[in-house]
C-alpha positions in Angstrom: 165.2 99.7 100.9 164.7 99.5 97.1 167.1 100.4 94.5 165.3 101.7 92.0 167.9 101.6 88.8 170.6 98.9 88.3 171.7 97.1 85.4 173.1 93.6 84.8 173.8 93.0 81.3 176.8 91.1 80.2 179.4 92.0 77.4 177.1 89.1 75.4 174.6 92.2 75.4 176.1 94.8 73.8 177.2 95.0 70.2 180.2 94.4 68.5 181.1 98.1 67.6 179.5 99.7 70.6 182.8 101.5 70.9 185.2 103.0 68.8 188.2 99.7 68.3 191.0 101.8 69.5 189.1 102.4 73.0 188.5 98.6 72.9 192.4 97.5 72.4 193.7 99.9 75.0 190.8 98.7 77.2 191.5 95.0 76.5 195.4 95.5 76.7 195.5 97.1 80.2 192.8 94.3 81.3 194.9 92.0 80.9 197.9 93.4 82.5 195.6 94.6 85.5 197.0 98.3 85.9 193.8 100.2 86.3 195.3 102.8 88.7 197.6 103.4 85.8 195.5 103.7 83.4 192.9 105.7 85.3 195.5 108.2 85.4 195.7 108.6 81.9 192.2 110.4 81.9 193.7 113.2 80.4 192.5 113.4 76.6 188.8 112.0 75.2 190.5 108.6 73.9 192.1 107.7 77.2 188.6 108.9 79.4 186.5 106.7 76.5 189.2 104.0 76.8 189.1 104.1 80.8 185.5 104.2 81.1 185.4 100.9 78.9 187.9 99.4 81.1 185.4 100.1 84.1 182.4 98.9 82.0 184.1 95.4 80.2 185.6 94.6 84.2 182.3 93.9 85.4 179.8 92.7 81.9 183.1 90.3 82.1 182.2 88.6 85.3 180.0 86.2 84.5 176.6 85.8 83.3 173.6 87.9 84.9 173.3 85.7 87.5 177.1 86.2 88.6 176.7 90.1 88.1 173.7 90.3 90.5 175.3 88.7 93.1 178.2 90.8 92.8 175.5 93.5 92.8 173.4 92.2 95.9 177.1 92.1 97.9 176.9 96.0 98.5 173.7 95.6 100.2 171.4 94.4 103.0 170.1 91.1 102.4 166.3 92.3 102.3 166.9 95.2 99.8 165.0 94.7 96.6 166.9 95.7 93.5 165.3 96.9 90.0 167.2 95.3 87.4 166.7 97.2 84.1 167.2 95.0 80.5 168.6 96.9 77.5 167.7 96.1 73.7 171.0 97.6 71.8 170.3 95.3 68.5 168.6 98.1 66.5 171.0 101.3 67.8 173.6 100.8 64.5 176.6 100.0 66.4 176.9 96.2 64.7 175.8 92.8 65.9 174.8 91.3 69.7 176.4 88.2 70.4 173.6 86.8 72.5 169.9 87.3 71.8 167.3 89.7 73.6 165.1 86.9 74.6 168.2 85.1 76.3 169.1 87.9 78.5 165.3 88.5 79.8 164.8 85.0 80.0 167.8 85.1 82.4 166.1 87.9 84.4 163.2 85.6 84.2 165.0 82.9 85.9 167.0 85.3 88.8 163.2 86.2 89.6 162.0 83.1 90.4 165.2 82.1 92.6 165.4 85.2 94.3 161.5 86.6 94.5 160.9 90.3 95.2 164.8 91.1 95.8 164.9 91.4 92.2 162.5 93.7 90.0 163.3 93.2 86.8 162.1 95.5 84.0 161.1 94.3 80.2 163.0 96.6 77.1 160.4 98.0 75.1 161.9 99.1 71.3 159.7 100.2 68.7 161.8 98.4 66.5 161.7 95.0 68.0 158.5 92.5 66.1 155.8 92.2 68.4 156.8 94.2 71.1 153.8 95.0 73.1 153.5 90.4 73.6 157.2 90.6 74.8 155.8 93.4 77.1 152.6 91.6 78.2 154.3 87.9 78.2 156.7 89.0 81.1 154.6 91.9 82.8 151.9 88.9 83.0 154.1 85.7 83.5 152.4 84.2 86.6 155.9 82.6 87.6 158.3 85.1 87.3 156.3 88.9 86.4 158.7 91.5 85.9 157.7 94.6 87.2 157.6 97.2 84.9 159.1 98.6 81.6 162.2 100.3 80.0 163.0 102.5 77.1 165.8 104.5 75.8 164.9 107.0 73.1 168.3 108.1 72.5 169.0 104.3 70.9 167.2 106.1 68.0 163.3 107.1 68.3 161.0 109.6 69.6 159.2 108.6 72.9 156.1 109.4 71.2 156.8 106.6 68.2 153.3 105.3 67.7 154.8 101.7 67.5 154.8 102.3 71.3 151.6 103.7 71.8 149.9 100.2 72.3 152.6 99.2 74.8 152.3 102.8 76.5 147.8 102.3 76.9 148.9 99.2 78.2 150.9 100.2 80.8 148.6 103.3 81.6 145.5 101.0 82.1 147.5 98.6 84.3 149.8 101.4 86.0 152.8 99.4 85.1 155.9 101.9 85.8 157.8 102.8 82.8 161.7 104.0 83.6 162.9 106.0 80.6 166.9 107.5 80.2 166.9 111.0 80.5 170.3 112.6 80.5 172.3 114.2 77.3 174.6 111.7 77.2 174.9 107.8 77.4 174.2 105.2 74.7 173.4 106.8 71.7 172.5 105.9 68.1 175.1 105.0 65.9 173.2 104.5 62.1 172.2 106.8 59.6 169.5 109.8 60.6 167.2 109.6 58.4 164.6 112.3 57.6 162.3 109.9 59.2 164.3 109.3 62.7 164.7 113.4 62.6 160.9 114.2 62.5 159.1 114.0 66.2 155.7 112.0 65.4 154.1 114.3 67.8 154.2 117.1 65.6 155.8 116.4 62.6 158.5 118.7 63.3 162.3 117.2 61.4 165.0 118.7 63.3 168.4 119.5 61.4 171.3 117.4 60.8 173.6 117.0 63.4 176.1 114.4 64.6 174.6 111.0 66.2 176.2 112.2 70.0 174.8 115.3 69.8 171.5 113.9 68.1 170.5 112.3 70.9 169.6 115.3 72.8 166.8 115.7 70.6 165.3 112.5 71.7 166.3 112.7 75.1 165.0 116.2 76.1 162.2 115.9 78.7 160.0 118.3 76.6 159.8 115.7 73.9 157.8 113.7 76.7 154.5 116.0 77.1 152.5 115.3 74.0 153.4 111.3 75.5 151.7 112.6 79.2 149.2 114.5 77.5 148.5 111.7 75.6 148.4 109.5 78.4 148.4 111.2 81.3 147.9 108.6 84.0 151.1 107.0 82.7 153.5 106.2 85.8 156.9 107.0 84.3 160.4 107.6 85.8 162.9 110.3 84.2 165.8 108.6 85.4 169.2 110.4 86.4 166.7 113.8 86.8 168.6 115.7 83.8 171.8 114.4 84.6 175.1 116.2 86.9 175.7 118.5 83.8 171.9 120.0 84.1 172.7 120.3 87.7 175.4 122.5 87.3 173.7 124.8 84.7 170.6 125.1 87.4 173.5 125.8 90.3 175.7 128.1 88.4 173.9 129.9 85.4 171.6 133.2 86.0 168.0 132.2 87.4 166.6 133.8 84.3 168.8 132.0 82.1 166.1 129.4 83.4 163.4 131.0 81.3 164.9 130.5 77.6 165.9 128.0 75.3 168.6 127.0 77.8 166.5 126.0 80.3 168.3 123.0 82.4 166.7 119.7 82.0 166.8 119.7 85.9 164.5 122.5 85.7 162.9 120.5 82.9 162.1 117.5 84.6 161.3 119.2 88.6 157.9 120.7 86.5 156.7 117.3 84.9 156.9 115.9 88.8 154.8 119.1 89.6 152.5 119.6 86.6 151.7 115.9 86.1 150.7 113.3 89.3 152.3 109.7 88.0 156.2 111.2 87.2 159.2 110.2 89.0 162.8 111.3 88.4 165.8 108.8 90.0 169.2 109.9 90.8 171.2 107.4 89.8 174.9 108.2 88.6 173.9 111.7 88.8 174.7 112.0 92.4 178.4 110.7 92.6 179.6 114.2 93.0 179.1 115.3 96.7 178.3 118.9 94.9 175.2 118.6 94.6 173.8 116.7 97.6 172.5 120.1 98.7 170.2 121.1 95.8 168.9 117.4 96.4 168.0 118.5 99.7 166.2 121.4 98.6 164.3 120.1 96.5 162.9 117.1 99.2 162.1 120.1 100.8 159.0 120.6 98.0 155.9 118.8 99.1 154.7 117.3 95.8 158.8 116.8 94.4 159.4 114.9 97.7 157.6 112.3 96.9 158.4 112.0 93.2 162.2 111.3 93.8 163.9 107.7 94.1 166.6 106.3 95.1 168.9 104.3 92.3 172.2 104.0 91.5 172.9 102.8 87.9 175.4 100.0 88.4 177.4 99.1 86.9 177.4 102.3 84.5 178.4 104.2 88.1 181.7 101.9 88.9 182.7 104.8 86.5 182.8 106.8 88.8 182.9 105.8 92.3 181.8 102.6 94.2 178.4 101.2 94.3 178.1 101.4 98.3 180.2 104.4 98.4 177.7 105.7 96.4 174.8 104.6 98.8 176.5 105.5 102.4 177.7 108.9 101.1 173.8 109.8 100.0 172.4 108.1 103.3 174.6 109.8 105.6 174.2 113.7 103.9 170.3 113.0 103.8 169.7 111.4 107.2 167.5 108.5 107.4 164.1 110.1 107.0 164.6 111.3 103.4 167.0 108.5 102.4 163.6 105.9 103.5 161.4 108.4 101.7 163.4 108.0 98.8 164.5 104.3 98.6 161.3 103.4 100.9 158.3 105.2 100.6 158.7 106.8 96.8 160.1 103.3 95.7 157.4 101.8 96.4 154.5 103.8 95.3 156.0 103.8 92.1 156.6 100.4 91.8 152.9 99.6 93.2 154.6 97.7 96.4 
């Protein structure tokens, strides 16, 4: 089986203000005492769920280096599974300095791939910001040693997927059908500097978009329409809209009128479901999305669509998803509600076409 969307970036990764400091001391305090059960019951205000959700977050980036969190990772599965490990770039999101450098943490991934082969699959960070970003891309897509199999972004760190300081890194990975595995959920990381006219006006069409706090910003960025002058663009790209909307988009589709569907608040679930059916090289993953037993059955339904069926992998988002429930909790709960023929078509079959297995 493949796991299609992990992560296993330190606390060495992530910048200094990545979260507000009273999160971080109440975080650090109860750390150190070791009374999570406590302190996951004081989930009842938005300091104590941020400071919580930290807790969960430093637990693991504290274990050790990458190497020590992907064998904690490769612990909740079978020894042949092969594992997608995703890198993350957070220098240029406005949230303060990285303590270790970008180039350290892939050359780590670099150096898990040629100890452990195809059981990791480790994917470059492509910013629009970052100098010379389509030789980063090529050096490690190409690195006859230890090739990483395909490459990341995250538009809500503070760009438009169609920034044309992507656009030779995006030919490039059409050309070569490299999979690209893109974040596509209203929430998560967001971008913490100033929005500037500039970072508020879509390249596509020149179109600035109003004011509006950096958390809610990021929805701009984020929305899967943003992506089709990209696939029109290039429309043999092979990319992945991973967590398919997200569990808040699932519960709009599941509970709002079906012709609420039609307008302006039209859930990214429905969103994403017709890029996998209007263009052929788009994927969607459910990682974290699926924690929530709820909505195992609209899964199910839509396996049950010839062309979304084979668009939909398996992933899991560690450690983002120790959050919420168990890694292999996570895994055995999907396996046993699907039944082995879709959970293989999903962590088997679809893995692997998209990963060019």
């Amino acid at each position: 089986m493949i796991n299609a969307h992990t992560h296993i970036f330190t606390q060495k990764h992530v910048p200094d203000k990545f979260l507000p400091e009273a999160a971080k001391w109440l975080a650090d305090r109860l750390l150190k005492k070791n009374t999570a059960k406590f302190f996951k019951k004081l989930k009842m205000n938005a300091l104590a769920d941020l400071s919580y959700r930290y807790y969960t977050f430093k637990a693991i980036g504290e274990i050790g280096d990458q190497n020590a969190i992907f064998k904690h990772l490769r612990g909740f599965y079978p020894e042949d599974t092969s594992i997608v490990v995703l890198s993350m770039d957070m220098e240029y999101m406005g949230a303060g300095k990285v303590p270790e450098s970008f180039e350290l943490q892939l050359k780590g991934l670099a150096d898990l791939k040629k100890i452990h082969g195809n059981k990791i699959l480790p994917f470059v960070f492509a910013h629009p910001e970052r100098p010379n970003i389509l030789d980063i891309v090529k050096k490690h897509i190409e690195d006859p040693e230890a090739p990483f199999s395909g490459i990341k972004i995250y538009p809500a760190l503070g760009y438009f997927p169609t920034d044309p300081r992507l656009d030779e890194v995006f030919a490039y990975a059409e050309v070569n059908q490299i999979p690209v595995m893109t974040h596509c959920t209203r929430g998560g990381v967001f971008y913490k500097g100033k929005l500037t006219v500039e970072r508020r006006t879509d390249p596509a069409d020149g179109k600035e978009y109003p004011k509006a706090k950096n958390s809610k910003f990021t929805e701009v960025y984020s929305d899967p329409d943003r992506y089709r002058a990209l696939l029109n663009k290039y429309p043999k790209l092979k990319i992945c809209f991973a967590h398919f909307g997200g569990a808040g988009e699932w519960d709009k589709y599941l509970n709002n009128s079906w012709h609420g569907q039609d307008n302006d608040g039209k859930s990214w679930f429905s969103k994403v479901k017709e890029l996998l059916i209007e263009y052929d090289n788009v994927y969607t993953d459910v990682s974290y999305t699926l924690y929530d037993s709820k909505y195992y059955g609209l899964l199910k339904t839509t396996l049950m669509d010839s062309v979304c069926r084979k668009k939909v992998l398996f992933g899991t988002d560690y450690y983002m998803l120790e959050q919420e429930i168990s890694e292999r909790a996570f895994g055995i709960n999907l396996r046993g509600h699907l039944g082995q023929k879709d959970f293989d078509q999903i962590s088997i079959t679809n893995a692997k076409a998209y990963l060019n297995l």
